[in-house]
C-alpha positions, 0 to 999 in steps of 0.5 A, spaced: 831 409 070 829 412 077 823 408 080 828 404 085 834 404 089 840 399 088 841 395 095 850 394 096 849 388 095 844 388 088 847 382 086 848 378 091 847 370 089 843 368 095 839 375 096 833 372 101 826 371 097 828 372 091 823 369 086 826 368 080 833 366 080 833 364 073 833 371 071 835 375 076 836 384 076 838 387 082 831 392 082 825 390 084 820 391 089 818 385 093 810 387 095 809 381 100 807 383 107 799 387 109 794 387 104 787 389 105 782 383 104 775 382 103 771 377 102 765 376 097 761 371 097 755 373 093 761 375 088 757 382 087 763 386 087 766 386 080 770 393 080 775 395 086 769 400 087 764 396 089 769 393 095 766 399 099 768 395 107 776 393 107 775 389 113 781 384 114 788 385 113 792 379 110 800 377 109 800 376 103 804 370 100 800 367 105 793 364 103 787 365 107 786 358 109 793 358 113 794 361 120 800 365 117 796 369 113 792 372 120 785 370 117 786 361 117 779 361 115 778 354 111 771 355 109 768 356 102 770 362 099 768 364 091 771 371 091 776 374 095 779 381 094 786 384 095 789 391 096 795 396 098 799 401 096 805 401 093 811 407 092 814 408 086 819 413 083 817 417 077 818 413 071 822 416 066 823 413 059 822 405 061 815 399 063 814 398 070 812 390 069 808 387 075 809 379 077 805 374 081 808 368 082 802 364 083 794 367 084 789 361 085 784 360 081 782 365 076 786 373 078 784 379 075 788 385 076 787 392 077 792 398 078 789 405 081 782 402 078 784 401 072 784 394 070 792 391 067 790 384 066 788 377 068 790 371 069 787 363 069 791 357 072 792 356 080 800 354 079 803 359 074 806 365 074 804 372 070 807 379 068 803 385 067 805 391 064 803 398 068 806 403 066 801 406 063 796 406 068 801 409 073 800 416 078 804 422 078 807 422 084 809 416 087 804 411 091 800 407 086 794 402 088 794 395 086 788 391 087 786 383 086 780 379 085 782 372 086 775 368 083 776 360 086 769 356 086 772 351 091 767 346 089 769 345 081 772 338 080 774 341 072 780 345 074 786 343 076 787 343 084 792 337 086 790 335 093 786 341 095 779 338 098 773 340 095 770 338 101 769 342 109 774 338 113 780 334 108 779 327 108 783 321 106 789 323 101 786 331 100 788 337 104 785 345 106 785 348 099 789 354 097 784 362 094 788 366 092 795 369 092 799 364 094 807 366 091 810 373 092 807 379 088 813 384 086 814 389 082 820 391 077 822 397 073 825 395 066 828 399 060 824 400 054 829 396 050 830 390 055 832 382 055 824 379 056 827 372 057 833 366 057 833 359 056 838 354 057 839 347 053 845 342 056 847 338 050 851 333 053 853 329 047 856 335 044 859 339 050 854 344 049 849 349 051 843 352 048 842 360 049 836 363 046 834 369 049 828 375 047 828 381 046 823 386 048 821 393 046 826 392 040 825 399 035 830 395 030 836 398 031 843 395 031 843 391 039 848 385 041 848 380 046 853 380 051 854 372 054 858 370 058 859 364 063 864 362 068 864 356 073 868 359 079 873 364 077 874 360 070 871 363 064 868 358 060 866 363 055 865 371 053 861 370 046 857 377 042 852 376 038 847 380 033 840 380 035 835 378 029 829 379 030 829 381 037 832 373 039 839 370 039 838 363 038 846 359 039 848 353 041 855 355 046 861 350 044 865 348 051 871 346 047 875 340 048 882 342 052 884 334 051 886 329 055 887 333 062 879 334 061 876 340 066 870 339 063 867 333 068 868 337 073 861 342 070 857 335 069 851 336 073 848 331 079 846 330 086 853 328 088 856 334 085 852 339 084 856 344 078 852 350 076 854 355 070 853 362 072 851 366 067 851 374 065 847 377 060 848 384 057 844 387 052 848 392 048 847 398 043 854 399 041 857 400 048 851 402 052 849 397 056 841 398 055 839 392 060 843 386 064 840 380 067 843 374 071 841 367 070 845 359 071 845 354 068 849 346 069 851 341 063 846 335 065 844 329 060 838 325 062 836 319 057 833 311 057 837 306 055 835 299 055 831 299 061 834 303 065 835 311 067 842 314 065 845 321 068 850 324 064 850 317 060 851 313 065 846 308 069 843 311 075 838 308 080 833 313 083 831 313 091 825 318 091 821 320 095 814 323 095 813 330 097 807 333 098 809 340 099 805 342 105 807 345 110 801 346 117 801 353 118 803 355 111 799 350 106 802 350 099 807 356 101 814 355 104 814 358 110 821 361 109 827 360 104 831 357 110 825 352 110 826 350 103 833 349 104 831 345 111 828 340 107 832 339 102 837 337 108 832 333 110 830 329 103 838 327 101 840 325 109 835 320 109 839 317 103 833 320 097 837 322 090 830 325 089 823 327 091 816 327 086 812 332 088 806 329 088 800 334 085 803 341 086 808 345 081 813 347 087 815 355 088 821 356 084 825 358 089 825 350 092 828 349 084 833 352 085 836 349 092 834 344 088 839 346 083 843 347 088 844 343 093 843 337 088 836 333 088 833 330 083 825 334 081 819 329 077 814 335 076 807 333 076 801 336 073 795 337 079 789 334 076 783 336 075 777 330 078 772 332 072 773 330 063 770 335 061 772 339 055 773 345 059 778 340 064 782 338 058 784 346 055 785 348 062 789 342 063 794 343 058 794 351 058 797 350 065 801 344 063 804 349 057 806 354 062 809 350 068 813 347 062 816 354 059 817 356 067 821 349 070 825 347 064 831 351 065 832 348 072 836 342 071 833 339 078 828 337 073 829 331 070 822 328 068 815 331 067 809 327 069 802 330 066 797 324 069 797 321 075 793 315 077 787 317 072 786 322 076 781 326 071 781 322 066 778 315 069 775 312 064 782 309 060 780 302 059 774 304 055 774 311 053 778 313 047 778 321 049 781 320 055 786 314 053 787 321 047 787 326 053 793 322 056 797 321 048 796 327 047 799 331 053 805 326 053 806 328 046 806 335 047 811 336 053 815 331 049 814 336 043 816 343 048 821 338 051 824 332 047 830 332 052 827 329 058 822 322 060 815 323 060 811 319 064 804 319 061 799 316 066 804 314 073 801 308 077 797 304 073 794 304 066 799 306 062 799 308 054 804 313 052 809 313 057 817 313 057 818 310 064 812 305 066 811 307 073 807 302 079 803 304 084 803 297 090 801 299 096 803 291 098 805 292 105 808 284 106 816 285 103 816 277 102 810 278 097 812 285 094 819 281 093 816 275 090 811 279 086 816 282 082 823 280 083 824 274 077 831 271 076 835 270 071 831 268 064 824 268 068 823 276 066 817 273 061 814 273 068 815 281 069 812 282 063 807 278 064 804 281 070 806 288 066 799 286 062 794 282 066 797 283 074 792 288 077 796 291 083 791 296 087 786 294 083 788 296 076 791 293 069 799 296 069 799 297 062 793 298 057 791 293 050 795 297 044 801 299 049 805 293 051 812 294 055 817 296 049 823 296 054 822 301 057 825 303 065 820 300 070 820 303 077 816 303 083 813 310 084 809 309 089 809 304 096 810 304 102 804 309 106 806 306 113 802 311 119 804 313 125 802 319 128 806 322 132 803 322 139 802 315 138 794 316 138 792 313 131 785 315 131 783 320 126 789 318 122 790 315 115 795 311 111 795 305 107 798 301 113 800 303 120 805 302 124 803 300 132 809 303 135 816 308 132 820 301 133 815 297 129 815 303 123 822 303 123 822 295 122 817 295 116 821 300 113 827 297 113 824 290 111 820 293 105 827 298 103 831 292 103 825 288 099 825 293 093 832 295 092 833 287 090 830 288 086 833 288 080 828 290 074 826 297 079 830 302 075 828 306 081 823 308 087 819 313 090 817 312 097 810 314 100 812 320 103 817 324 105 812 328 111 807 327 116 800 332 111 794 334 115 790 327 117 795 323 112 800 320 117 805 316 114 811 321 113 817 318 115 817 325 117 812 329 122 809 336 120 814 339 123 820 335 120 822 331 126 825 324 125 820 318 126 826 314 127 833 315 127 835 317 121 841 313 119 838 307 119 833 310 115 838 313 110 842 305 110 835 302 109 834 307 103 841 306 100 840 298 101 846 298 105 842 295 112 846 288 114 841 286 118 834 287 116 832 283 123 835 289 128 833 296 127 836 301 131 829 307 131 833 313 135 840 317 135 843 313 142 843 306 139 840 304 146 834 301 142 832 296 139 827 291 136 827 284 133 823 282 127 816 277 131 
């Protein structure tokens, strides 16, 4: 193989930018930077010949809608055209693969004019293989149209606008290419994929891993793990049928057990690293790096265990938007800045609402310790086209996100969104079984939520949406005392908090966890001017939304029968300004108040402090 040259440093566990940790080689080409872009509106190019007039230049992984894209044109634009040259070395026996992390909505792909591939589905990555339709001689050209009608509601789009300006609770769409596109050189026998499995009752690991390219010859696999400088395995297995499926057996060392200190969790966040070979004898014929961690994640008479013990989650909604980037972390040390952020206001977790999140924020996740609920962007249209898009996609984010142990819970609906007949239409009460079902069927070893917020049927958490903003009410309403929990169920079938029955006729509570997933919303602008802001209560000033968060974080962590909650939100998003962060991740109020607050550990609910000097304070009127 000669397309590529070996960095020093190939195997550097943190090399910047890296798009896909899981499955890392120490070759590959990074073709983020300028691309020559054109739009179309009247969508009349259909080949990489008809785009006769290059007149922009944009950096990509940035989308044309944002200011770092050097375009932040957010009109609406059906068609939009990339291009640029790439360098590559004479391929000598092995398949060049293109990659792209995420091309909104509908991409299709060129290669020297010759059409590779396409792609549908806004949140998900694909691989091309060009190595057929390479040049002699080593500069290649790639081309990509990206198709986004940005006024259809039938296609998974999470909180991209379909209106000019945003409004409410949605935000300046996303067109095309949005994630890193790169480029990798593979050998013609080579490891085509991993996935890991903890098995935590058993001390275990799943390991299966396919084999691309396999002309039948006798190949082996090479596994080993180790955490730090202990090896805790180095296993050979034979290839069958280009797979090997094994579950690893950490073995038991007796009483002196090393063994929980490879559990999993947000305070001790242990990862396993793993290499890979793939073997011919021998020869070393392809060699991958990955990691993965022992965690358990169950439910237990109404509770949520980690690693078969109780835990109570403090998460906080995230929207994943960022003012000049949109969808696209504007760095790694942005994603790490965040992630800081969320755990030094006291959160174990953040939902990411409406968005499947760029990988790399995965793996600080997993690095860092932060627990990830994955949810599903929706659609805003039933239609027969809105559910196989949906579910296609859902399959997909479920394959690219499962072997990050961040992830502990699966969300495919929120709020009936796209399926907003549940009460009386047997097909979207069906669409929801169905896609729970499904992801428990790709992925029996996490919770799914079926629908969060409200009308719940299939479901193995039941997740509410109160936007009460009066802590004594929100404590009243759900907080039973002891031999009154007839009460909660009660208002589990017939209360209509936010306007909407909790669960549906046919779907009683069976016992299953209950977790506020979304309250609070409070705005407060960052300027002091709320004119143009949204949020589901506003603050009148920085000591006032300190106290209403204080009062309502003390309300809900006495309540006893909440397994856990989710506070609305973790950052200012365009016109919705009730982060308990602004755009640019500035503090609202002091931030250990704010982490006391979220932990339940404030003594005194009537005296908050809403600066680091602890000079000022305000008292409850």
């Amino acid at each position: 193989m000669s397309g590529f040259t070996i960095p020093s440093d190939a195997w550097a566990t943190d090399e910047p930018e890296y798009p896909r940790r899981q499955c890392q080689r120490p070759t590959w080409l990074n073709l983020n930077g300028q691309w020559r872009f054109h739009y179309d509106d009247d969508g009349k190019a259909t080949h990489p010949r008809h785009v006769v007039d290059w007149d922009r230049t944009i950096t990509v992984p940035f989308a044309p809608e944002s200011e770092r894209s050097g375009i932040g044109d957010r009109g609406f634009h059906s068609n939009v055209w990339y291009e640029r040259e790439f360098e590559l070395a004479t391929v000598d026996s092995g398949r060049v693969l293109i990659h792209f992390g995420a091309v909104d909505f509908e991409a299709r792909v060129w290669v020297n004019e010759q059409f590779v591939g396409g792609h549908d589905g806004g949140y998900t990555p694909f691989t091309l293989d060009i190595t057929d339709v390479l040049r002699p001689g080593n500069v290649q050209t790639v081309t990509v149209l990206a198709k986004d009608d940005p006024h259809d509601l039938a296609k998974p789009r999470g909180k991209q606008d379909w209106h000019l300006e945003p409004h409410s609770i949605w935000y300046p769409r996303t067109t095309g290419i949005w994630q890193t596109v790169w480029v990798e050189e593979l050998p013609p026998i080579h490891i085509g994929g991993v996935n890991w499995t903890p098995l935590l009752e058993r001390w275990e690991i799943g390991c299966e891993v396919f084999i691309h390219g396999h002309d039948g010859a006798p190949l082996d696999l090479r596994v080993r793990l180790h955490f730090g400088d202990r090896v805790l395995v180095d296993d050979r297995y034979r290839v069958i049928e280009n797979e090997v499926h094994r579950r690893i057996a950490l073995s038991d060392p007796g009483i002196d057990d090393f063994r929980n200190e490879l559990l999993w969790s947000p305070e001790a966040p242990s990862l396993i690293a793993a290499e890979i070979q793939l073997l011919s004898g021998d020869e070393v014929l392809d060699e991958v790096r990955s990691y993965t961690a022992i965690r358990g994640v169950a439910l237990n008479r109404g509770r949520l265990l980690l690693n078969n013990r109780p835990y109570y989650l403090r998460l906080i909604l995230d929207q994943g938007y960022w003012p000049t980037t949109l969808l696209t972390p504007p760095s790694e040390e942005d994603i790490i800045r965040d992630i800081e952020l969320v755990k030094a206001a006291g959160f174990n977790g953040v939902r990411k609402h409406q968005k499947i999140e760029d990988p790399r924020y995965l793996y600080w996740a997993d690095r860092l310790g932060l627990l990830v609920w994955e949810e599903m962007p929706s659609a805003y249209r039933f239609t027969h086209e809105s559910v196989k898009r949906t579910a296609r996609e859902w399959t997909r984010v479920i394959d690219r996100d499962s072997n990050h142990p961040c992830v502990i819970v699966w969300v495919p609906f929120n709020e009936s969104w796209g399926v907003p007949n549940l009460p009386t239409d047997e097909s979207h009460r069906s669409s929801v079984v169905a896609l729970y079902h499904l992801t428990r069927t790709l992925d029996p070893t996490r919770p799914v939520i079926g629908n969060d917020g409200w009308e719940s049927s299939a479901t193995d958490i039941v997740g509410i949406h109160d936007y009460e903003e009066d802590p004594h009410r929100l404590l009243v309403r759900y907080h039973a005392e002891a031999g009154e929990r007839g009460r909660l169920n009660d208002l589990l079938v017939n209360g209509w908090p936010g306007g909407r029955v909790l669960t549906l006729e046919g779907h009683p509570h069976e016992g299953q966890p209950i977790m506020l997933t979304e309250f609070g919303g409070i705005a407060k602008a960052a300027t002091g001017d709320e004119r143009g802001t949204w949020g589901y209560s506003v603050g009148a000033s920085k000591e006032d939304l300190a106290r209403r968060y204080v009062e309502l974080l003390n309300a809900v962590n006495r309540i006893d029968d909440f397994s856990g909650f989710c506070y609305t939100q973790f950052c200012d998003t365009f016109q919705e300004a009730n982060g308990l962060f602004t755009a640019d991740r500035t503090p609202k109020f002091d931030i250990d108040t704010m982490r006391n607050a979220t932990i339940g550990t404030t003594d005194t609910p009537t005296e908050v402090r809403v600066d680091g000097t602890g000079d000022e304070r305000t008292q409850r009127e």
